[in-house]
C-alpha positions in Angstrom: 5.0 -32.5 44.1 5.4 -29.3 46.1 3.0 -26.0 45.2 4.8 -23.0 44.3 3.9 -20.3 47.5 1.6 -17.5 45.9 3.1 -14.1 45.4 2.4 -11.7 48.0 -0.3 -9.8 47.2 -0.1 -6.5 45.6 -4.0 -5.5 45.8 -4.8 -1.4 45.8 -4.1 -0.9 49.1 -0.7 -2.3 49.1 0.9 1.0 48.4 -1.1 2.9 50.9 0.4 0.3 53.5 4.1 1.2 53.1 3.0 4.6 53.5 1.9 4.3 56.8 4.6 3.3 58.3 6.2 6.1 57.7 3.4 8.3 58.3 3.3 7.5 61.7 7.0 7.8 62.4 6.8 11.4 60.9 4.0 11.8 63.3 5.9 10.8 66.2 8.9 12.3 65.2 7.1 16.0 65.0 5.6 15.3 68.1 8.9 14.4 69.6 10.4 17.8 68.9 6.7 20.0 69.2 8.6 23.5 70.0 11.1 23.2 66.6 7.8 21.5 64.6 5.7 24.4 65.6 8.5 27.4 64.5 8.7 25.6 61.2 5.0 25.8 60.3 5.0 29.6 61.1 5.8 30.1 58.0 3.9 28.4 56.4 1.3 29.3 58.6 1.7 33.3 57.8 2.3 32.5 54.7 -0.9 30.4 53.9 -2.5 33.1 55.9 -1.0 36.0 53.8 -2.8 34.8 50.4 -6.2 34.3 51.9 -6.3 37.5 53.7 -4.8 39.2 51.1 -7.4 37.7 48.3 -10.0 38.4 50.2 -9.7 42.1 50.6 -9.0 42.4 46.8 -12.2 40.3 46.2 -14.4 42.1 48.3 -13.3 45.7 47.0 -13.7 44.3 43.4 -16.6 42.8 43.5 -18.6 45.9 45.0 -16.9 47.9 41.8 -17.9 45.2 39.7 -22.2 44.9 41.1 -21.6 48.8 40.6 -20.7 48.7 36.8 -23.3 45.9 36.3 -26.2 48.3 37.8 -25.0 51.0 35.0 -26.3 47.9 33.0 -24.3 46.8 29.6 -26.8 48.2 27.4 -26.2 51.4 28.5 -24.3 54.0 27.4 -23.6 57.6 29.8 -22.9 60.7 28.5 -20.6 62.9 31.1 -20.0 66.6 30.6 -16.8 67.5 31.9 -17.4 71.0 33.5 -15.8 73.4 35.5 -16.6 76.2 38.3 -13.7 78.7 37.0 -14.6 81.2 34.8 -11.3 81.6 32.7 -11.3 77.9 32.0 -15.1 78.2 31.2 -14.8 80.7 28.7 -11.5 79.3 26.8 -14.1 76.0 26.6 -17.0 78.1 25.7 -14.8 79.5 22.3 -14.5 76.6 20.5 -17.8 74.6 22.1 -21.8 75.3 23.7 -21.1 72.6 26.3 -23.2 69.4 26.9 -26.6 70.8 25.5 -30.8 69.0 24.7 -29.5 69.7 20.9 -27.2 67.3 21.8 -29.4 64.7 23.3 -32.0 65.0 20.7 -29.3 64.8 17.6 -28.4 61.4 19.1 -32.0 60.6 19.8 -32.7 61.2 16.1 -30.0 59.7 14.5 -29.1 56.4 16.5 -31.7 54.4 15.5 -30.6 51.4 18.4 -31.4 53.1 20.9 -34.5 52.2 23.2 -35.0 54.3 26.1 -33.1 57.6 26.6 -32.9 60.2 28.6 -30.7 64.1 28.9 -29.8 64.6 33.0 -29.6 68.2 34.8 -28.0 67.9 37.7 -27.9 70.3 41.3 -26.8 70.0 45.2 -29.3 72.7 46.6 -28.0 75.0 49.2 -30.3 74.5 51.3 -33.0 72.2 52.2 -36.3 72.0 54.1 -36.8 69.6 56.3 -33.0 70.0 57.0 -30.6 67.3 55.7 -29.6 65.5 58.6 -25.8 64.8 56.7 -25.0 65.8 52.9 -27.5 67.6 51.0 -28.8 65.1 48.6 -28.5 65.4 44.9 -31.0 66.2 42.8 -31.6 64.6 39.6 -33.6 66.2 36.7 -34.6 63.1 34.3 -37.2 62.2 32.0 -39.1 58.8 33.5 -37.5 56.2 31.0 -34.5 56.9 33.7 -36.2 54.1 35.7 -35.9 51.4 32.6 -32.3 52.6 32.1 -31.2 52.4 36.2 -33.4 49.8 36.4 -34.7 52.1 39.3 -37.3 50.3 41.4 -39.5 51.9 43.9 -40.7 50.7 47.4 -43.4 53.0 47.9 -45.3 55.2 45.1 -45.2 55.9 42.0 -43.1 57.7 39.6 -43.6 60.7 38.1 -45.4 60.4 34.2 -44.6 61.8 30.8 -47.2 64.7 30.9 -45.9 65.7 34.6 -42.1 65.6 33.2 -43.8 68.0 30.0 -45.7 70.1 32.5 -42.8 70.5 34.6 -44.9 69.4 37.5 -43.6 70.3 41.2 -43.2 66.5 42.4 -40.4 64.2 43.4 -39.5 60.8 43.7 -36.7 60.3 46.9 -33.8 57.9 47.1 -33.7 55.5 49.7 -31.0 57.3 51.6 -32.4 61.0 50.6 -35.8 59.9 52.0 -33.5 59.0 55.5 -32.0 62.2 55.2 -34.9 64.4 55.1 -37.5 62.3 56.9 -35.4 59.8 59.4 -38.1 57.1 59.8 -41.3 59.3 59.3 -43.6 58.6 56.2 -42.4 60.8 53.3 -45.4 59.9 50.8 -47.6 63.0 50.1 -45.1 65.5 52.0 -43.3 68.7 50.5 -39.6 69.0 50.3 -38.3 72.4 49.7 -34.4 72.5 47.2 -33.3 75.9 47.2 -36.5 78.2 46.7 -38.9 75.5 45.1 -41.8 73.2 46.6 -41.9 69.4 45.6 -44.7 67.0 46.6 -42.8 63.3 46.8 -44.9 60.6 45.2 -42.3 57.8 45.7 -39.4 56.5 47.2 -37.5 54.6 45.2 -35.5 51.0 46.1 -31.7 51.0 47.7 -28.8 50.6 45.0 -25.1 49.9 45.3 -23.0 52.6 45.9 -19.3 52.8 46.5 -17.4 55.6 48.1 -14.4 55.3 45.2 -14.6 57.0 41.6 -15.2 54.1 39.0 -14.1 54.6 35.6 -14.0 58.4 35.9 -17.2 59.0 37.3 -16.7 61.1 40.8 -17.5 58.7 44.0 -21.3 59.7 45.0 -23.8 57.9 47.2 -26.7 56.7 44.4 -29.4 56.2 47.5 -28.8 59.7 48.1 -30.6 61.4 45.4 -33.7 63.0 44.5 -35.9 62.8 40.9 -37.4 65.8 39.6 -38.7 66.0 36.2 -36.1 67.6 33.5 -38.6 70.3 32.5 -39.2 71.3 36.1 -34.8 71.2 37.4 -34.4 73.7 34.3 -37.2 75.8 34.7 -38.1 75.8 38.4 -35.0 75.4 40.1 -31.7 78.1 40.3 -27.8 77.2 40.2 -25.4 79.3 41.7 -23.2 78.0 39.2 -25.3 78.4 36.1 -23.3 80.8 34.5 -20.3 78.4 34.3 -23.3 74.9 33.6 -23.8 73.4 30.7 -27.2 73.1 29.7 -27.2 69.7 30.5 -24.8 68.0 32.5 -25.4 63.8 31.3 -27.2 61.8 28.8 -28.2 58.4 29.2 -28.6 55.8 26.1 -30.3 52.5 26.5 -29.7 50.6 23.4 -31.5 47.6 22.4 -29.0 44.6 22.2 -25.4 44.9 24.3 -23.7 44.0 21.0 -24.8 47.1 20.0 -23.0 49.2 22.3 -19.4 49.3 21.2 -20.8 50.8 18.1 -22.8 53.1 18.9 -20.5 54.7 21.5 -18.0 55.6 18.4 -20.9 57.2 16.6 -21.6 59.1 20.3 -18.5 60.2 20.3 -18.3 61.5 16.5 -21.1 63.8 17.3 -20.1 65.5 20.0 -16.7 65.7 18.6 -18.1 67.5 15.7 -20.7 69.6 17.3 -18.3 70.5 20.4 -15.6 71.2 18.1 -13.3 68.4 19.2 -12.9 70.8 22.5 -12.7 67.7 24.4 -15.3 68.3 27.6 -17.3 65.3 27.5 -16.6 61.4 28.1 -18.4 58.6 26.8 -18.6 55.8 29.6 -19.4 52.8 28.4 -20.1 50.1 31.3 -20.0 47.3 29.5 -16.3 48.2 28.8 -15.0 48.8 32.2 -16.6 45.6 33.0 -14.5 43.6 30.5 -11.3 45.9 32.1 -12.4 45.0 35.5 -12.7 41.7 35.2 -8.7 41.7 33.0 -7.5 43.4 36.0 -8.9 41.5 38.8 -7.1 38.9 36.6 -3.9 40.7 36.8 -4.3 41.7 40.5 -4.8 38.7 41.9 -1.8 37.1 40.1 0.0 40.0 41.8 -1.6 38.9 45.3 -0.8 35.6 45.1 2.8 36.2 43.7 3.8 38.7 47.3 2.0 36.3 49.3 4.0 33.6 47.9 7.2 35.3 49.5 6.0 34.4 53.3 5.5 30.6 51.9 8.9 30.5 49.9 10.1 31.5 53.3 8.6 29.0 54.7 9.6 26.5 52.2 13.6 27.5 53.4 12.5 26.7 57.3 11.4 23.3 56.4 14.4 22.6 54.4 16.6 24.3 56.9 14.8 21.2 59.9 14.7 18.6 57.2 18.4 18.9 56.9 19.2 19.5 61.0 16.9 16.2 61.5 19.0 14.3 59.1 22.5 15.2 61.1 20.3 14.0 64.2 18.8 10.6 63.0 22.3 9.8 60.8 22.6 6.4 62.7 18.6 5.5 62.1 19.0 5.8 58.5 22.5 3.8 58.2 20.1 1.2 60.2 17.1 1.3 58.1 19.6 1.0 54.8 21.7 -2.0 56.9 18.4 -3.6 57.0 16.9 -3.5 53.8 15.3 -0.1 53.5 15.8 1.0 49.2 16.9 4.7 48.9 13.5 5.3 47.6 12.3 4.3 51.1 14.4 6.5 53.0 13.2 9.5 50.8 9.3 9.1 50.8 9.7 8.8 54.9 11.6 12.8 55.1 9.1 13.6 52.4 6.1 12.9 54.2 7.5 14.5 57.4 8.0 17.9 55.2 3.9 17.1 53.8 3.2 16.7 57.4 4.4 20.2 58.0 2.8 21.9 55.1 -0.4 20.4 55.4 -1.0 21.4 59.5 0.7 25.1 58.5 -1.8 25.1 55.7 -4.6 24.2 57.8 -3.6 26.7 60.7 -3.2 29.4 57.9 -6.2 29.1 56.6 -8.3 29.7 59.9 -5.7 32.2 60.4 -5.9 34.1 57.3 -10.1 34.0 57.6 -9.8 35.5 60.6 -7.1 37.9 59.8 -9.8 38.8 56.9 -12.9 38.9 59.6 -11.1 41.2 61.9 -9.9 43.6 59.3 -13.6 44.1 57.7 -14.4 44.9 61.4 -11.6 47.1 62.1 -11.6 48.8 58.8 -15.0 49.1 57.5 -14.0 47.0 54.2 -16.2 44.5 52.8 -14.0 41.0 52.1 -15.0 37.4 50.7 -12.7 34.8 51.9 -13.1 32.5 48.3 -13.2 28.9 47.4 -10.1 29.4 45.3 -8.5 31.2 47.6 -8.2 28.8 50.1 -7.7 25.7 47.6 -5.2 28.4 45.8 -3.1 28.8 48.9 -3.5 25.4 50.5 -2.0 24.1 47.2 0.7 26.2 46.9 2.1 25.5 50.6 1.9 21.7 50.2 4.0 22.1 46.6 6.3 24.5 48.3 6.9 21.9 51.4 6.9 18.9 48.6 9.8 21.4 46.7 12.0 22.1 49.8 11.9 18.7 51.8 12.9 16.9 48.3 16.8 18.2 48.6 17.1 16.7 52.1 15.1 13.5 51.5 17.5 12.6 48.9 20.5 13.6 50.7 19.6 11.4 53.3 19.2 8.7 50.9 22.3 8.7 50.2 24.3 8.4 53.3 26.6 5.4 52.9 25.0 2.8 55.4 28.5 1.8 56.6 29.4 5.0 57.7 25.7 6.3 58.6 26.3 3.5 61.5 29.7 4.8 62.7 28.2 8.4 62.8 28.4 10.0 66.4 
């Protein structure tokens, strides 16, 4: 009695073996024609390159807005008067409202019981300096010293100023990183005397670098934060002059550190009830609430990298149409192979995966090439331009995705036309 012969074996690698094949006649196929192969990836190649560069300049310009919203801190909450160097527009404001005021500030103080550190702001570019600025003037800042709780202001060298020095209206100063490099270069600043305008301050500190961006964020004019130096409140309003003061409000900011971030939406309406009522609903103030704009910021980075993605996408559709456009040529040119493949057993299905993983082939070297390309393209315009951009994770997995789906989409149509030649007359074809 005969034995049956055992089926052939269909183990987990059977598939992968009538894939290979083919694979390696794509290979050869692509290598056969290198010059036409190589124009068809361009496009996929710019295209791949487009969303990567592209992505990475939006990521690295929304990620410095983004650390520069974070240092505000979500528990915070900045008062901003809204002021104005013309007299006529000063005193049509000045009918109906005082301007930013410390009534203001201590109203708030008194009847927001959430909040946990505070402080009002004066603000002032002096005219002149001594020792000279060596670029801008720096900024100076007059605070109370819960401003260092609220900024989160660290110092690398010193100390800063106390309550009974802010009370006393003490001549010291704390400097910015960048004001201390403005006055001072490299030199030691501890223990020296700055002169702003026509008064003496004794620095005692220097405080830590922080982010700072050279755009306006959420309404708040573009200003170099290392560039800046702390004066007691007491000692900006009574020691120091403004060639402006006649058109100042008393104050020109207020800070609000409130206890819990979940806080913050609420108290911001009660903010802006008060000054609406004691400013007479006059309008020059805004409330900017960080916490906010970073909810926004992170919708709209959202939103624009959708955007990105969606222009980008044009160089690969392009693309996409080139491989389509040499799937379709290479079926005119191999018309007799295919007749012989079908004549000899080869299922349409067969005939398809083969122009299918030619058209992979494609995407998947252009995708490669593209990325290198676009990082580079990314390098070289941080360089060129002074921009600061993150080539991503997803960026890269994002674009190398969408090429191989666009050369799956557009070698499909000509796989399956090939498929169905007629064998007969694929073999008579000249």
């Amino acid at each position: 009695m005969s034995v049956p012969a055992a089926p052939p074996s269909k183990g987990p690698f059977a598939a992968h073996r009538q894939w290979l094949p083919d694979l390696h006649v794509g290979v050869a196929n692509l290598l056969t024609h290198r010059l036409r192969s190589l124009l068809t990836m361009l496009g996929m190649i710019f295209g791949v390159a487009a969303v990567v560069s592209m992505l990475s300049i939006g990521a690295g310009a929304r990620q410095k807005v983004m650390a520069v919203i974070e240092q505000m801190g979500v528990r915070n909450l900045i008062v901003e008067a809204k002021e104005t160097t013309e007299w006529q527009a000063h005193e049509k404001v000045r009918q109906i409202s005082p301007g930013l005021t410390l009534e203001d500030y201590r109203i708030m103080r008194d009847d927001i019981d959430k909040i946990a550190a505070s402080t009002p702001r004066k603000r002032f570019i002096p005219s002149k300096t001594i020792p000279k600025a060596q670029q801008e003037p720096p900024t100076v800042y007059g605070i109370d010293p819960s401003y260092t709780a609220i900024a989160e202001l660290g110092l690398i060298q010193g100390r800063f100023f106390s309550s009974d020095e802010e009370s006393r209206a003490s001549a010291v100063c704390v400097l910015g990183a960048g004001a201390k490099s403005n006055l001072f270069g490299t030199a030691n600043a501890m223990g020296e005397f700055i002169k702003l305008n026509q008064q003496w301050f004794q620095v005692i500190g220097v405080a830590s670098p922080q982010l700072s961006t050279q755009i306006e964020v959420a309404g708040l004019a573009a200003q170099d934060v290392n560039n800046i130096v702390y004066v007691p409140l007491h000692a900006a309003l009574l020691r120091m002059e403004d060639s402006y003061s006649d058109v100042r409000d008393e104050i020109d900011g207020i800070y609000l550190h409130l206890r819990s971030p979940a806080e913050v939406p609420y108290v911001a309406q009660v903010v802006r009830a008060i000054l609406d009522s004691t400013h007479h609903g006059a309008g020059d103030f805004s409330v900017v609430v960080p916490a906010e704009l970073l909810a926004e910021q992170r919708r709209t980075e959202r939103l624009f990298n959708v955007v990105m993605v969606a222009i980008a996408s044009i160089s690969l559709v392009v693309g996409g149409i080139g491989i389509m456009n040499i799937m379709l040529a290479s079926i005119l040119e191999r018309t007799r192979e295919i007749g012989l493949r079908r004549a000899v057993g080869a299922r349409q299905f067969d005939i398809v995966r083969q122009f299918v993983i030619e058209a992979t082939i494609i995407s998947f070297v252009g995708g490669g090439f593209g990325i290198v390309f676009g990082f580079c393209m990314s390098r070289l315009i941080a360089w060129l331009a002074g921009w600061s951009t993150i080539v991503t994770a997803s960026s890269i997995i994002l674009a190398f995705a969408v090429s191989i789906t666009v050369g799956l989409v557009f070698g499909i149509y000509p796989a399956i036309k090939a498929a169905r030649l007629d064998p007969a007359e694929a073999i008579r074809y000249e």
